[in-house]
Structures are given as structure tokens and as C-alpha cells.
DOPA-665436 format. One record per atom (N, C-alpha, C): x, y, z; atom name; residue number from 1. Coordinates in pm, whole numbers, plus 50000, padded with zeros to 5 digits. Layout:
BEGIN
- px  py  pz  at  i
- X  Y  Z  CA  NUM
...
***
This chain:
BEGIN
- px  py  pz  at  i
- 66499  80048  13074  N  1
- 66426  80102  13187  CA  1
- 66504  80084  13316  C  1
- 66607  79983  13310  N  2
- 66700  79992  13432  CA  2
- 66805  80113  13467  C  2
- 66741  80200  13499  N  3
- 66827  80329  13496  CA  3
- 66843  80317  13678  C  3
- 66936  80438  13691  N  4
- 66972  80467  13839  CA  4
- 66912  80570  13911  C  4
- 66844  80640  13984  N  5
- 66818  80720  14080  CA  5
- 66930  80844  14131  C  5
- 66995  80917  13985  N  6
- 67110  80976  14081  CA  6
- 67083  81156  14039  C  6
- 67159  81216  14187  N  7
- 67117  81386  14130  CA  7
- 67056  81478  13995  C  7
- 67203  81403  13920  N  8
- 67146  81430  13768  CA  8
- 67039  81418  13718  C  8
- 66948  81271  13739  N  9
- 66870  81227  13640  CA  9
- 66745  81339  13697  C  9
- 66730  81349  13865  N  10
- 66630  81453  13937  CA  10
- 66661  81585  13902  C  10
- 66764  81670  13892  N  11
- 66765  81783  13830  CA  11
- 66767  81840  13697  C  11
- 66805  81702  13604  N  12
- 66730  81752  13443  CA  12
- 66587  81761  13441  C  12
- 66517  81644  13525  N  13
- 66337  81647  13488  CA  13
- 66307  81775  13551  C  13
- 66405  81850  13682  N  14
- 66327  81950  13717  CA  14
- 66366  82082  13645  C  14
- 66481  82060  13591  N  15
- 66499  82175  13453  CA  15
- 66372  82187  13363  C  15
- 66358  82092  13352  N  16
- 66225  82027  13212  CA  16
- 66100  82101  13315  C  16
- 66105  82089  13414  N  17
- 65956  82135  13450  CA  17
- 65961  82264  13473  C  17
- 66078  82329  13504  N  18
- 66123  82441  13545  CA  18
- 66101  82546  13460  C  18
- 66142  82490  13310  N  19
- 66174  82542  13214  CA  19
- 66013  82551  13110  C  19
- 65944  82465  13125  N  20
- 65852  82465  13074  CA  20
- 65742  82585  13155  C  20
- 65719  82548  13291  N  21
- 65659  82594  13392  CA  21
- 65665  82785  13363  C  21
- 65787  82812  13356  N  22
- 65813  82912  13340  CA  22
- 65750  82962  13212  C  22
- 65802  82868  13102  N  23
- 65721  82963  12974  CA  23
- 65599  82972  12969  C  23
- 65540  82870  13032  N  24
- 65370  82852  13068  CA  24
- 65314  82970  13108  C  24
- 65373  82979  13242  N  25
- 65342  83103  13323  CA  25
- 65375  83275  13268  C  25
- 65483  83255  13171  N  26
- 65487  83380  13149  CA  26
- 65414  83412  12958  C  26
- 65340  83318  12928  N  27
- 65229  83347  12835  CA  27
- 65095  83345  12883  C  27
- 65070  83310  13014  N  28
- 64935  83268  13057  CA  28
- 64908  83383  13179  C  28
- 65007  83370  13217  N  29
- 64996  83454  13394  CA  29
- 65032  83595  13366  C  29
- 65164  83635  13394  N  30
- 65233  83701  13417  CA  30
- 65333  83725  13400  C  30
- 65424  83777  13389  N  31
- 65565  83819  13368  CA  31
- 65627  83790  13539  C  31
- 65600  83860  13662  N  32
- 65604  83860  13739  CA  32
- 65626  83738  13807  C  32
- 65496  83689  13811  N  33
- 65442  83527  13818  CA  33
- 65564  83444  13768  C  33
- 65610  83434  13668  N  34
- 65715  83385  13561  CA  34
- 65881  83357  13646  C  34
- 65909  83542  13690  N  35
- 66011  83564  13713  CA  35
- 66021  83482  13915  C  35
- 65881  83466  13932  N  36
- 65882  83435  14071  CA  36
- 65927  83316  14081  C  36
- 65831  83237  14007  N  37
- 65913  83074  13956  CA  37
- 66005  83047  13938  C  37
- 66081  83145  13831  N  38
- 66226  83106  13782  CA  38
- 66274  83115  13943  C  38
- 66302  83214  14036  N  39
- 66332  83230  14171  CA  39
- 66313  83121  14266  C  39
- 66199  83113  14219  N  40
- 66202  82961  14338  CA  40
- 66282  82835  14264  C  40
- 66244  82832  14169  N  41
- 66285  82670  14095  CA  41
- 66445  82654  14081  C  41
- 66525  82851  14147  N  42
- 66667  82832  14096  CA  42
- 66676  82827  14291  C  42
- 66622  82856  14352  N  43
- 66630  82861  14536  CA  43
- 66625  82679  14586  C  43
- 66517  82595  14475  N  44
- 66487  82482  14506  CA  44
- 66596  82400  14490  C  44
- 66657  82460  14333  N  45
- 66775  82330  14300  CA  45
- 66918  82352  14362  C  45
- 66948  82451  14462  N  46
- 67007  82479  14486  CA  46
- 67009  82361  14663  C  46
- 66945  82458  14667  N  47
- 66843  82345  14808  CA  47
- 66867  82206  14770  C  47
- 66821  82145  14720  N  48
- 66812  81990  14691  CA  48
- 66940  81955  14628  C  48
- 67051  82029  14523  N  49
- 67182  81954  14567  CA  49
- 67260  82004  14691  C  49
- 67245  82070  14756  N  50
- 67314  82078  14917  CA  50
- 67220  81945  14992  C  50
- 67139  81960  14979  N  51
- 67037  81816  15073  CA  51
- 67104  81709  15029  C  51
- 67111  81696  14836  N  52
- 67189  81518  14808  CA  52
- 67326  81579  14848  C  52
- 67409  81648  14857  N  53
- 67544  81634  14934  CA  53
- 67565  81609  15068  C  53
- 67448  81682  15141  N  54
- 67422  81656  15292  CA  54
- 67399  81488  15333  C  54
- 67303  81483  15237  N  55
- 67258  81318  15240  CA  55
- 67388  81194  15233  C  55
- 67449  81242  15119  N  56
- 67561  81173  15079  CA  56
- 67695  81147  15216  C  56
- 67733  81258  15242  N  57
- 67790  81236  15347  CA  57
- 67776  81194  15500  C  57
- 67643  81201  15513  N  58
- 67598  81182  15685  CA  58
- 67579  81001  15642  C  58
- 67487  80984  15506  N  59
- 67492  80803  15480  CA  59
- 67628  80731  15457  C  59
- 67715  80800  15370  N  60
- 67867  80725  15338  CA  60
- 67990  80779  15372  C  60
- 67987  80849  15440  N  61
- 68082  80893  15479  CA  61
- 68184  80845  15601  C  61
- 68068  80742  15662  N  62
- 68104  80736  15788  CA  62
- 68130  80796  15929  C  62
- 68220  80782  15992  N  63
- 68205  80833  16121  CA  63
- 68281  80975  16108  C  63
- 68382  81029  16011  N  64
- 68448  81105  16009  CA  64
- 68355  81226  15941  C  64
- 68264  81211  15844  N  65
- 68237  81339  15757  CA  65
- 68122  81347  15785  C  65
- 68029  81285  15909  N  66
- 67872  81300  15925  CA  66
- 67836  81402  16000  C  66
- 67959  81465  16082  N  67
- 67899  81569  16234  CA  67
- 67904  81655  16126  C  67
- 68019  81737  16047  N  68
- 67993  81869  15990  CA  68
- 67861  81892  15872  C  68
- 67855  81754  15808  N  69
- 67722  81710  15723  CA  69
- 67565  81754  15834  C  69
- 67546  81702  15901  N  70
- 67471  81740  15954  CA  70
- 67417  81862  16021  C  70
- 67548  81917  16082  N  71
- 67515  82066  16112  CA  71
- 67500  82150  15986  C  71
- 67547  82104  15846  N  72
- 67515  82205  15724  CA  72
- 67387  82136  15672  C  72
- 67343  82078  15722  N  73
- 67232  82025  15703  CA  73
- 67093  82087  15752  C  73
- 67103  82148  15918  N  74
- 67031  82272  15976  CA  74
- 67037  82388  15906  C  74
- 67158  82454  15889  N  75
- 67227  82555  15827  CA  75
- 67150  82593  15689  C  75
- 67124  82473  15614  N  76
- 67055  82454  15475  CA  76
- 66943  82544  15502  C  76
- 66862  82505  15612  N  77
- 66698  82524  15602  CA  77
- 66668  82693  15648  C  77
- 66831  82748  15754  N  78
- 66813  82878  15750  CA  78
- 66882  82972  15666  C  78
- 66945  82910  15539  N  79
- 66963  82971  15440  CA  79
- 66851  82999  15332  C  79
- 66784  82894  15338  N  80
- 66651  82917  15231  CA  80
- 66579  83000  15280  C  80
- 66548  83001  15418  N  81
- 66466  83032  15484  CA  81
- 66466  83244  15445  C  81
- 66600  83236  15470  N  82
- 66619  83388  15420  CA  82
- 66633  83457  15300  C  82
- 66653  83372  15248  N  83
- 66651  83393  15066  CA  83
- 66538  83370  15029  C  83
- 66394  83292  15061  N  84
- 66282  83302  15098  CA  84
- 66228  83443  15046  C  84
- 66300  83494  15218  N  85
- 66253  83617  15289  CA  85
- 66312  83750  15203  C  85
- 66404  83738  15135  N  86
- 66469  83828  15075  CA  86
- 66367  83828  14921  C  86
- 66390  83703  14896  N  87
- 66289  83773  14765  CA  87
- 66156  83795  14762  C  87
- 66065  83770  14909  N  88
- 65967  83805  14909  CA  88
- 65959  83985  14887  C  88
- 66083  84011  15014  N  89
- 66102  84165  15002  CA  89
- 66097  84234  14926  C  89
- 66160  84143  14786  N  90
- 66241  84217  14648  CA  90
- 66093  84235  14577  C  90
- 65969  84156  14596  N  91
- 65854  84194  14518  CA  91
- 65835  84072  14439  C  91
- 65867  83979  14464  N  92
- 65908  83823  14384  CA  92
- 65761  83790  14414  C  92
- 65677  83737  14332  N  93
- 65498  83693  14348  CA  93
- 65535  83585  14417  C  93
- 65409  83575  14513  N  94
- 65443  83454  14589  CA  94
- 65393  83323  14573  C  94
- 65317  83309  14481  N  95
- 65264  83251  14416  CA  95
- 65344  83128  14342  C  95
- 65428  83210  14234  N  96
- 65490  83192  14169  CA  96
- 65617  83139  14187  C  96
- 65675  83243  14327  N  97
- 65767  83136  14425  CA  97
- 65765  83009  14481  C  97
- 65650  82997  14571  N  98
- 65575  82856  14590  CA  98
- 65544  82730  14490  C  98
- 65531  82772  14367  N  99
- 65523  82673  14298  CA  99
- 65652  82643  14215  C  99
- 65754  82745  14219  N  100
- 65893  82711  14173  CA  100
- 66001  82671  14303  C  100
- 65936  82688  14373  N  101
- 66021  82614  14487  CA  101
- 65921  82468  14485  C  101
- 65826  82426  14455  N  102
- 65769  82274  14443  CA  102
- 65778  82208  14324  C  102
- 65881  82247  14256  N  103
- 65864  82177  14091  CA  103
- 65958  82062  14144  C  103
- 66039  82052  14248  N  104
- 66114  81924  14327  CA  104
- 66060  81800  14309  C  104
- 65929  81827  14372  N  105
- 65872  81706  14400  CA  105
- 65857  81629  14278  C  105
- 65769  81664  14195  N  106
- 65701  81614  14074  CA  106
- 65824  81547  13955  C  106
- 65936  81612  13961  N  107
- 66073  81574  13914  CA  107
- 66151  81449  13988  C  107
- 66129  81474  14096  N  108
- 66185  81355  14259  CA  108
- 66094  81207  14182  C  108
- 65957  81241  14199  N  109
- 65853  81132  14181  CA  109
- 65910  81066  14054  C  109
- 65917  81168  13957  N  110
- 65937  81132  13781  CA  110
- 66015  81036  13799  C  110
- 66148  81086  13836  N  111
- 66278  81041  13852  CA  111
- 66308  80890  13884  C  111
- 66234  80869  14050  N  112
- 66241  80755  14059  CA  112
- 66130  80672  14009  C  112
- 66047  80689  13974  N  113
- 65933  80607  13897  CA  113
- 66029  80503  13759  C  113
- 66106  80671  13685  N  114
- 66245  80569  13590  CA  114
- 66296  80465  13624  C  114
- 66355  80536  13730  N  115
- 66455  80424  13817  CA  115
- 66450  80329  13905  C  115
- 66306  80282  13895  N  116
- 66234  80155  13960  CA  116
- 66306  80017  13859  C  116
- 66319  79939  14022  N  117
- 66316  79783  13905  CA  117
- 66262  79739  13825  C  117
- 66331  79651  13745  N  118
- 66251  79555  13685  CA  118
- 66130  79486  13745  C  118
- 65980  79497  13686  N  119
- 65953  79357  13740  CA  119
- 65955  79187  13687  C  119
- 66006  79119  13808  N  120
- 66025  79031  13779  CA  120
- 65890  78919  13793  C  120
- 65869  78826  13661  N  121
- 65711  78798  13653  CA  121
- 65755  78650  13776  C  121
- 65933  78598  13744  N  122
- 65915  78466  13856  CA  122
- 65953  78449  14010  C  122
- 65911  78630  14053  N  123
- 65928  78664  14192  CA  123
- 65789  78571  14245  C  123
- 65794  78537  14367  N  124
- 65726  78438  14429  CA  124
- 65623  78576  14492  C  124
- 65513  78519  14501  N  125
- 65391  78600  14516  CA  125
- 65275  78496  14596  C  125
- 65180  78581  14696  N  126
- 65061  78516  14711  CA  126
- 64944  78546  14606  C  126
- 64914  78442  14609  N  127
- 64748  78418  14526  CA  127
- 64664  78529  14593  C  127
- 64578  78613  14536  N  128
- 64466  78703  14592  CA  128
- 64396  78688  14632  C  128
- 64361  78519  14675  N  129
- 64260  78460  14788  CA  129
- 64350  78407  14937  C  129
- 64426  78400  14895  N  130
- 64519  78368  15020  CA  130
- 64495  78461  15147  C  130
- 64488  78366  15285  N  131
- 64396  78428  15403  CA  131
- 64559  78522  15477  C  131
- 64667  78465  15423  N  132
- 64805  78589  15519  CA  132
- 64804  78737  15445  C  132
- 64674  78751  15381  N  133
- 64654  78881  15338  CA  133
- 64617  78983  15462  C  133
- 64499  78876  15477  N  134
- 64435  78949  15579  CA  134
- 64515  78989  15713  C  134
- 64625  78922  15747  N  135
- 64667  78943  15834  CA  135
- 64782  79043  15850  C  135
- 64788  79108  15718  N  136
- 64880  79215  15705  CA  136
- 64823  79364  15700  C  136
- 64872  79412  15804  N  137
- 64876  79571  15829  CA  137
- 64937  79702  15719  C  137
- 64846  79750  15649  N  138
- 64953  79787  15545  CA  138
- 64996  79918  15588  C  138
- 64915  80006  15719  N  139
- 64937  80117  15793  CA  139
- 65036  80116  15847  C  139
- 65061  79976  15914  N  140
- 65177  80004  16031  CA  140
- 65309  79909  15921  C  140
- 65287  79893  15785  N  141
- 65401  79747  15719  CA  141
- 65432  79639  15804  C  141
- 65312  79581  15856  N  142
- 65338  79478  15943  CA  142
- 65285  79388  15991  C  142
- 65278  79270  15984  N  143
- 65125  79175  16087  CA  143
- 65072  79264  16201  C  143
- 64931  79177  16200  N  144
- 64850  79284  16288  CA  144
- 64901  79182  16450  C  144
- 64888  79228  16513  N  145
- 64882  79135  16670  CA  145
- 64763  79086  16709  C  145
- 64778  78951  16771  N  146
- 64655  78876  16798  CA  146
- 64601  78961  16845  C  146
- 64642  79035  16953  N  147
- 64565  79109  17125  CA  147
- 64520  79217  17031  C  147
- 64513  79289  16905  N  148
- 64452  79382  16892  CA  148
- 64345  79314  16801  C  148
- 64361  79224  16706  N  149
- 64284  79143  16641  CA  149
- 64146  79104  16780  C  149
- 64201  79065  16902  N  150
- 64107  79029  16952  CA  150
- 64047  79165  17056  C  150
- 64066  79227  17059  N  151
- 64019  79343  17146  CA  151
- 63874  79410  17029  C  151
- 63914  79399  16890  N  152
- 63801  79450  16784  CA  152
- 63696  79353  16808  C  152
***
């Protein structure tokens, strides 16, 4: 279960959903519907490895490879944006687009859910009666402040 979090492992699960999604849709829905998905889910993965390359270079790259990373990083969102727009034109269901451009997420989630740590049972922990519970903010990840503690 100690696996890694890397491009690959996120774009096979979204093949898998992609691929399934699609045959789903084109015995249940539509043909149309079908072909809209395949469109988005091939617009999405396209999208999301330019984002992990974008990502990659603006985090490790350092000071030399982050300015052009970043401006193709804007660049990204008005390329989709028109390929979007182009296959709406072409008659692509939109439906079907929308949910093949979101098969990301559910693959993203999968992905790292794998690639979570171990847990470890002799990590040091509070007891569930312990009162520094209460004093933790889980909205803001943070102790609460006296002055707002006392203003309630």
C-alpha cells in the first residue's frame, strides 16, 4: 500500500474511468453522449499533464524554469478554454463533455487515497477526552485565540 502519488498512477485510474464511463454511456445514453465524453476525458488528460508539467517546473525547477512555467500555465486555461468552445461548435453533447472533462477528479481522489501513508499505530496521539481538543480550530487548522474565545 506504500505506493507514490505520481502522473502515471492519476492517469491510468482516469483511463479506467474514462474508459468504462464511455462504454456506460454509450449502451445507456447515447452514442453522442459517449463521443462527448470520450472529448472531454481526452481535453482533460491533456489539461492535467500540462498542469503536472506546469506544476513540476514552477515547484523544482527553481529560479531559472518557473517564469516561462507559469506563463504556460495561464496559456493552459485559454487553450482549453477554446477547444471547449470548438467542440461545443462541432455538436459535441454537453453533457457528456462536462462529465468527461470531470472524470479528473474522482481518479486525482483514487489516486492519492493509494498513495497515502502508512498508518502508524505508535504515532503519539491525544486521548478523546483530552480538553486541547477543544481548543483546536479545525476551520481555520489552528488554536482558537483567547480574545475570540472570550468575545463568544
Amino acid at each position: 500500500m506504500n505506493a507514490t502519488l505520481t502522473q502515471g498512477s492519476v492517469m491510468g485510474w482516469n483511463l479506467a474511468f474514462s474508459a468504462g464511463a464511455c462504454a456506460v454511456s454509450l449502451a445507456a445514453v447515447s452514442p453522442r453522449f459517449a463521443a462527448g465524453l470520450a472529448v472531454g476525458a481526452a481535453l482533460e488528460a491533456a489539461n492535467f499533464r500540462s498542469l503536472f508539467r506546469s506544476c513540476e517546473r514552477i515547484f523544482f525547477a527553481g529560479g531559472s524554469g518557473a517564469g516561462p512555467a507559469v506563463a504556460t500555465f495561464g496559456l493552459r486555461f485559454v487553450l482549453l478554454g477554446g477547444m471547449i468552445f470548438v467542440a461545443l461548435r462541432a455538436g459535441i453533447h454537453p453533457l457528456g463533455l462536462l462529465v468527461g472533462l470531470s472524470l479528473i477528479v474522482p481518479a486525482s481522489l483514487l489516486a492519492a487515497w493509494r498513495a497515502r501513508p502508512p498508518v502508524d499505530p505508535t504515532a503519539p496521539a491525544l486521548t478523546a477526552d483530552d480538553p486541547t481538543w477543544d481548543r483546536w480550530n479545525p476551520w481555520f487548522a489552528r488554536e482558537n485565540d483567547e480574545a475570540e474565545e472570550e468575545e463568544k
